[in-house]
C-alpha positions as CSV (number, residue, x, y, z in Angstrom):
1,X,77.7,-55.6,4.4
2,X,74.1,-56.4,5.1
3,X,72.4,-55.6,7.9
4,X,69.2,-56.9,8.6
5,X,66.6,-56.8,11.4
6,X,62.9,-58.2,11.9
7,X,60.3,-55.2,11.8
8,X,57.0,-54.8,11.3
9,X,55.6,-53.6,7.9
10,X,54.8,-50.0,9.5
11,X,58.3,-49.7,11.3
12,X,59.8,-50.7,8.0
13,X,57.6,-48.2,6.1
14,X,59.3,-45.6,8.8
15,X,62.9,-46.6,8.1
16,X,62.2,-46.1,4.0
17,X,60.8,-42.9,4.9
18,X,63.4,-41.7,7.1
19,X,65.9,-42.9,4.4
20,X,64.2,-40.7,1.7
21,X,64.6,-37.5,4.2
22,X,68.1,-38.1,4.7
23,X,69.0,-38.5,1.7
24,X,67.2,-35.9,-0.1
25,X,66.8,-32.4,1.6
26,X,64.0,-31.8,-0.8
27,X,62.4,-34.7,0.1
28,X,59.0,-33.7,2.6
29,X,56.0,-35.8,4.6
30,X,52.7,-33.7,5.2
31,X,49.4,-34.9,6.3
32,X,46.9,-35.4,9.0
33,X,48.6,-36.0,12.2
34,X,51.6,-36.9,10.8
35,X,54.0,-35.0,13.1
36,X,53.6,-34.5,16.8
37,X,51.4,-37.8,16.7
38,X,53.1,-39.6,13.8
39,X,50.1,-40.7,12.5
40,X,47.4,-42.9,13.2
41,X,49.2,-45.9,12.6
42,X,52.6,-44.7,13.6
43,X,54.1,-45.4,10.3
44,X,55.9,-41.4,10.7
45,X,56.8,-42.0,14.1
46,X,59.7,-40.0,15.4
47,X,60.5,-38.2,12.3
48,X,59.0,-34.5,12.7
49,X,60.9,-34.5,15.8
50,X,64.6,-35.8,13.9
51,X,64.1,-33.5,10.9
52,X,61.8,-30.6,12.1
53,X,58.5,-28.9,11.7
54,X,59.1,-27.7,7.9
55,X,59.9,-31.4,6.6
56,X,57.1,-33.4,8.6
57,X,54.4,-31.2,8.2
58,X,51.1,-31.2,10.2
59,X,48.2,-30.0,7.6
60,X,44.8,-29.3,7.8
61,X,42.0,-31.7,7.8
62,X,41.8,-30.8,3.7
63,X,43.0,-33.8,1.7
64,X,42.4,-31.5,-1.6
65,X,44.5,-29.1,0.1
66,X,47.3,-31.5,1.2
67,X,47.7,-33.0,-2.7
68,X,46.6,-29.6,-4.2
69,X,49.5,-28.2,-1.8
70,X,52.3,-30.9,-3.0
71,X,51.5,-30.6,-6.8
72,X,52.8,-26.7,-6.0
73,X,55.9,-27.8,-4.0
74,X,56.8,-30.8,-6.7
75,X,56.5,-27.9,-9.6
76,X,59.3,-26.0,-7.3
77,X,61.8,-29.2,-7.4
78,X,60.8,-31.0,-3.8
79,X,59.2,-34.6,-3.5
80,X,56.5,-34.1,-1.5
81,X,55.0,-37.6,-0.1
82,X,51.0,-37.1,1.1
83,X,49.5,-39.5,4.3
84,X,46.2,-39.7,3.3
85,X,44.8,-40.6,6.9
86,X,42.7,-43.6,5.8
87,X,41.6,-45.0,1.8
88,X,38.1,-43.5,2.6
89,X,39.0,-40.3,2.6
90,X,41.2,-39.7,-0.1
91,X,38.6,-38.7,-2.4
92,X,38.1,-34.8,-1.6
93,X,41.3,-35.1,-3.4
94,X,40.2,-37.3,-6.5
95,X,40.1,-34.8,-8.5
96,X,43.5,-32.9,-7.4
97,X,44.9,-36.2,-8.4
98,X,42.8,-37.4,-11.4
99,X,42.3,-33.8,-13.1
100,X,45.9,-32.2,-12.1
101,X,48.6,-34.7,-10.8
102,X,48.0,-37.2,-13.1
103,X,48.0,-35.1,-16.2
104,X,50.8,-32.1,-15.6
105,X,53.4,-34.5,-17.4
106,X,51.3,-34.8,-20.4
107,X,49.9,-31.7,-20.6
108,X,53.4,-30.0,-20.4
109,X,54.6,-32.2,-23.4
110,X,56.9,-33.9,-20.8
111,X,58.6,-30.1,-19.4
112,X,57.1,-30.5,-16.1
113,X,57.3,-33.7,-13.8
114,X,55.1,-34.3,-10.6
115,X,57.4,-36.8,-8.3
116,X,54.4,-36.6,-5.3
117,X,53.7,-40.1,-3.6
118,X,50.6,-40.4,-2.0
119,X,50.8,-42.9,0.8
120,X,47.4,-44.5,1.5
121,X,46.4,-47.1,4.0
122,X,43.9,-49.4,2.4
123,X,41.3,-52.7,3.2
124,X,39.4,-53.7,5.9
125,X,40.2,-56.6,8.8
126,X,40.8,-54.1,11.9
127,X,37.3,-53.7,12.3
128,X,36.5,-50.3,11.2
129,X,33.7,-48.9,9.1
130,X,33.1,-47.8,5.5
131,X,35.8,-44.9,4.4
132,X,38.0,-46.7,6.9
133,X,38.3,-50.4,5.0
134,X,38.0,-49.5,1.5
135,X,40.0,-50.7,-1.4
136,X,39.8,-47.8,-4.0
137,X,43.2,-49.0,-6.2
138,X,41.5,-49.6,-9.4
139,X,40.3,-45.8,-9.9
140,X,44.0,-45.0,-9.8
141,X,45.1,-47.3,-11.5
142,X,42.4,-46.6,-14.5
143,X,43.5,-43.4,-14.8
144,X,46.4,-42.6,-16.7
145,X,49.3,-40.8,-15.6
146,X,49.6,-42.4,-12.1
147,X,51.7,-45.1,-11.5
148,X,49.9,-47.3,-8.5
149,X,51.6,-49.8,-6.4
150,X,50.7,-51.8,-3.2
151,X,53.4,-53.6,-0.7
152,X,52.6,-57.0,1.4
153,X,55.4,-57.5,3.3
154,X,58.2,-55.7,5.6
155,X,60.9,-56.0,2.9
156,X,59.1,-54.6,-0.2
157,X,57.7,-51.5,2.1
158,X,61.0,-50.6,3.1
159,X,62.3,-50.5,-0.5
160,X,59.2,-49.6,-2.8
161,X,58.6,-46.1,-0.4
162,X,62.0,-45.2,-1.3
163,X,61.8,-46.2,-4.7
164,X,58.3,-44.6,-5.3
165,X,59.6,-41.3,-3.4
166,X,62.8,-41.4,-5.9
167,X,60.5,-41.9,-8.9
168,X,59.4,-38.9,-11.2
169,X,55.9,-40.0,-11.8
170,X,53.4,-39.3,-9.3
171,X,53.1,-42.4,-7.3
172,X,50.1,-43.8,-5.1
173,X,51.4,-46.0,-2.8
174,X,48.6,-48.5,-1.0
175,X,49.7,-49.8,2.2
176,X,47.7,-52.8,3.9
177,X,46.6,-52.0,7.1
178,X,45.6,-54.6,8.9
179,X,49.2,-56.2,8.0
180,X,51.2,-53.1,9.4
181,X,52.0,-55.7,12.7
182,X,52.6,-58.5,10.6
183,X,56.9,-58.7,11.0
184,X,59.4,-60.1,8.5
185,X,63.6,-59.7,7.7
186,X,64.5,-56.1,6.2
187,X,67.7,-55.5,5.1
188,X,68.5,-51.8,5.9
189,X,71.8,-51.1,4.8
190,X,71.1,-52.9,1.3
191,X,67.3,-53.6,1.2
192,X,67.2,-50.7,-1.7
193,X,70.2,-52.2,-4.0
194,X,68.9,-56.0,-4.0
195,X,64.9,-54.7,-4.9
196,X,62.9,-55.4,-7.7
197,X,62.4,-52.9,-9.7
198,X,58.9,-50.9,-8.4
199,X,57.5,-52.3,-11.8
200,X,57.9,-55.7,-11.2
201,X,55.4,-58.5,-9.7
202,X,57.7,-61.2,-7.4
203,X,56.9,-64.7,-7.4
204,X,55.9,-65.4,-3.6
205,X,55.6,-68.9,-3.5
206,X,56.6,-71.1,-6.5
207,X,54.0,-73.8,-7.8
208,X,53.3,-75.6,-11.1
209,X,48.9,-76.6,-11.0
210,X,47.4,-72.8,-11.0
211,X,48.5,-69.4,-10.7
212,X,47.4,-67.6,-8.0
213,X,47.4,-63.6,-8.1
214,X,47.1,-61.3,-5.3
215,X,48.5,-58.0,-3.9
216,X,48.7,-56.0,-0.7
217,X,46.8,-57.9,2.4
218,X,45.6,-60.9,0.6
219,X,49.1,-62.1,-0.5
220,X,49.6,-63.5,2.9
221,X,46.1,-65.0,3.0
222,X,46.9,-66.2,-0.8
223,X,50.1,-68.2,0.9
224,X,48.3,-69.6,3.5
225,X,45.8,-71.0,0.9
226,X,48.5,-72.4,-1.3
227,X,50.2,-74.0,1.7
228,X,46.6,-75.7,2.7
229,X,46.5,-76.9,-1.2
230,X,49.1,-78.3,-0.9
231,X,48.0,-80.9,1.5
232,X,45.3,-81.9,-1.2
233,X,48.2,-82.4,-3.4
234,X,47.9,-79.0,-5.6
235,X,50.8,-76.9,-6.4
236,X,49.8,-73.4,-6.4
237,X,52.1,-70.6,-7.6
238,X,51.4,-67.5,-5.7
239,X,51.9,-64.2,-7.7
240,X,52.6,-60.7,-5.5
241,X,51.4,-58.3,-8.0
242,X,53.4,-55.4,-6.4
243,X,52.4,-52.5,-9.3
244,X,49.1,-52.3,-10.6
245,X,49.3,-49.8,-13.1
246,X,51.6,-51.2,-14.9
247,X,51.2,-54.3,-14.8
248,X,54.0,-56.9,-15.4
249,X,52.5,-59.4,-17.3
250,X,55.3,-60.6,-18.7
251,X,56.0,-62.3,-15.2
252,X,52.3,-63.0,-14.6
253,X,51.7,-64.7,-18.6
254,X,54.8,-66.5,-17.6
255,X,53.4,-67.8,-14.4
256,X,49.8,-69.0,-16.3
257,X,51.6,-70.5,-19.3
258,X,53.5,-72.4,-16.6
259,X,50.4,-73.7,-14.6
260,X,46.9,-73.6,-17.3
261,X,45.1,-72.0,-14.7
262,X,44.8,-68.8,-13.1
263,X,42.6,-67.0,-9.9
264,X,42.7,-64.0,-9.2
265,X,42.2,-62.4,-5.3
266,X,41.4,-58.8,-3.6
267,X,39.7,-57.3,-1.2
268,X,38.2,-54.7,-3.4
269,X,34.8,-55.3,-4.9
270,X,34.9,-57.9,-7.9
271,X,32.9,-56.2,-10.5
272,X,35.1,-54.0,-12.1
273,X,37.8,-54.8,-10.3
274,X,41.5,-55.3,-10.7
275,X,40.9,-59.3,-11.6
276,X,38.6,-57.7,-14.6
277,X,41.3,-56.1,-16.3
278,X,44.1,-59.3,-15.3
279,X,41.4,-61.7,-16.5
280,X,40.9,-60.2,-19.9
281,X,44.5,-60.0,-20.3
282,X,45.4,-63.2,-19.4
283,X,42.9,-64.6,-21.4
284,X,43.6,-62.3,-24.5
285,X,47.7,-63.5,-24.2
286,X,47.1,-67.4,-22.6
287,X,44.0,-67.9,-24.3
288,X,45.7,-71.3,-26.2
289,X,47.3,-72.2,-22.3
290,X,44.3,-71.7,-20.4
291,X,42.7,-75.2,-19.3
292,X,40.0,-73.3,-17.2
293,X,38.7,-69.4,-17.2
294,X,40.2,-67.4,-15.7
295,X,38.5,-66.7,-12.1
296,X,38.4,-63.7,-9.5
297,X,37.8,-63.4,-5.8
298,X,36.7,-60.2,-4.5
299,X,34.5,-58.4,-2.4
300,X,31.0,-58.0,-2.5
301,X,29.6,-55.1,-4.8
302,X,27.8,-53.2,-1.8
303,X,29.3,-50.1,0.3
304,X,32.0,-51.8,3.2
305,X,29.8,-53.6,5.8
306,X,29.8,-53.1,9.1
307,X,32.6,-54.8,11.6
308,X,30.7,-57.8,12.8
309,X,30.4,-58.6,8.7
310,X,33.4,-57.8,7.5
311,X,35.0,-61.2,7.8
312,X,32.2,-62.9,5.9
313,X,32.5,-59.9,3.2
314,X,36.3,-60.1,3.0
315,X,37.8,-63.0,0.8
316,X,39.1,-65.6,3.2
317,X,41.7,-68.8,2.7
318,X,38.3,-71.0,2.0
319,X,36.9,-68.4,-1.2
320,X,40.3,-68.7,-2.5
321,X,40.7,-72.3,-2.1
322,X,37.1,-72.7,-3.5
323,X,37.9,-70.9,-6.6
324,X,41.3,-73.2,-6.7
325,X,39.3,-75.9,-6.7
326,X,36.9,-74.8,-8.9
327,X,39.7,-74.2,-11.5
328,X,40.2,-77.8,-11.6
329,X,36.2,-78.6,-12.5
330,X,37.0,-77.7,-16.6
C-alpha cells in the first residue's frame, strides 16, 4: 500500500536517511554540524536526537578526518555516510577519497569493500560565494573506483540515499542545493521498491526534435526550457542523467538516435566538463544519427563569481534554449 506525501527534496533526503538507520544498525551519519544542529541545510534534522550521539555523529572541522575516519569504520563492517558541509570544501579530503577510498577495492584484489557515501551539497543559485556554489562532480567521476550520482527531484533523493547507502562501492552523492525547497510526491512506504536502479538515467520529459541532457539543479531549469520550446513548435526530450560515473548511455544513445540532435547542460564549468566526455561519446556511438554536433552549456571557466554575478554565470532557460536553437542551424 502506497503512501505518499509532498516534501521537499531536503525533508525527503531526511526520510531516506532515517530509513537507512533503521534499517541497518551499522549504518552511521557524521559531519560538521550534523547532530545537535542537523546541519546547515537541515537535511539531518531530528535524527541524532531519535538514534543517539554514536550514530549521528558531530566531527571536527577536518573533512580529511571525517572520510579518513569512515574508510576505518567501513573496513570494520559499518556504512558510514560523510556531510561534507558545502562542495567547496570537500577537497582537504580529495586525496582521502581519490588516493584511499576509491582504490581499497582494487588494491585488495576485491577482499576489502569501502560502502562510505559521501553526501555533498553542490552549485550555486542561493547566493553564496566560491567553495559555497561549486560543481566539482567531474573530478569524481574521472577517477575510478567511485561511483558518483546526483538527485533533482524529491522522489529520486528519497530512494537514491538509500540505495547509495546500501551499495558496496563508495558512493558520492551530489545534492542540489538551491533545489532542497523545491517539493514533489514521495512515496515512503514503496518509494525504494518502484526506483530505478542508482545506475540508470530517467527520461524526464519525453520529446522527439533534440535531446536535452542535464542532472541535479539544471533538470528543472532543462524542463522549463523544453516546455517554453514547445511553444516554438520543438519537441525536446529532456534526459535526467541521475549517475555520472557510470554513465547509462544506453538510455542516453537511445534518446539521440531518437531525436538527431543532442545539448548538453550543467552548472559546472564547460571545459572539461561532464558534456566533454557525453559529447565524445555520443558522437563516437550516434555519429551516423547526429544531424548537428553535439553542444554543451556550462559555466564559465573562471573561479565562482561573486553573488550579484552568479545569475549571468549560471546557465539559465535562455543559454539552453539558444543552444536548442542553435542545434537546428546545421
Amino acid at each position: 500500500m502506497s503512501d505518499t506525501a509532498k516534501m521537499t527534496l531536503s525533508r525527503a533526503l531526511n526520510a531516506g536517511l532515517r530509513k537507512a538507520l533503521e534499517n541497518d544498525p551499522k549504518v552511521l551519519i557524521m559531519g560538521e554540524d550534523v547532530g545537535k544542529l542537523g546541519g546547515v541545510f537541515r537535511v539531518t534534522d531530528g535524527l541524532q536526537k531519535d538514534f543517539g550521539e554514536h550514530r549521528v555523529v558531530d566531527t571536527p572541522l577536518a573533512e580529511s578526518g571525517i572520510v579518513g575516519t569512515a574508510i576505518g569504520l567501513a573496513l570494520r563492517g559499518y556504512r558510514p555516510v560523510c556531510e561534507i558541509q558545502f562542495d567547496g570544501f570537500v577537497y582537504p579530503a580529495f586525496d582521502q577519497i581519490v588516493s584511499q577510498l576509491a582504490k581499497m577495492r582494487y588494491r585488495s584484489r576485491g577482499k576489502l569493500s569501502l560502502p562510505v557515501t559521501i553526501r555533498i551539497p553542490c552549485g550555486g543559485g542561493i547566493g553564496a560565494v566560491e567553495h559555497h556554489s561549486e560543481s566539482p562532480e567531474v573530478l569524481f567521476a574521472h577517477t575510478a573506483g567511485l561511483r558518483v550520482v546526483a538527485c533533482a527531484g524529491a522522489a529520486d533523493a528519497f530512494a537514491m540515499i538509500q540505495q547509495s547507502i546500501s551499495c558496496d562501492d563508495p558512493v558520492i552523492f551530489f545534492e542540489p542545493k538551491r533545489r532542497y525547497w523545491d517539493k514533489g510526491d514521495v512515496d515512503v512506504a514503496d518509494g525504494l521498491a518502484s526506483a530505478l536502479p542508482l545506475d540508470r538515467a530517467k527520461v524526464a520529459l519525453e520529446g522527439s526534435d533534440v535531446t536535452l541532457l542535464s542532472y541535479g539543479p539544471l533538470v528543472r531549469t532543462s524542463i522549463e526550457a523544453a516546455m517554453a520550446a514547445k511553444e516554438d513548435g520543438r519537441s525536446v526530450e529532456v534526459l535526467d542523467l541521475r549517475s555520472l560515473s557510470p554513465l547509462d548511455m544506453e538510455t542516453i544513445t537511445a534518446s539521440v538516435r531518437k531525436t538527431g540532435r543532442c545539448v548538453v547542460a550543467h552548472e559546472a564549468p564547460a571545459y572539461a566538463g561532464m558534456g566533454a566526455e557525453i559529447a565524445a561519446r555520443v558522437t563516437e556511438q550516434c555519429f551516423y544519427n547526429l544531424e548537428a554536433p553535439v553542444l554543451r552549456v556550462g559555466g564559465f571557466a573562471t573561479p565562482y563569481p561573486p553573488s550579484r554575478l552568479e545569475d549571468h554565470y549560471l546557465p539559465d532557460l535562455d543559454r539552453i534554449l539558444d543552444a536548442v536553437d542553435r542545434t537546428f542551424g546545421w
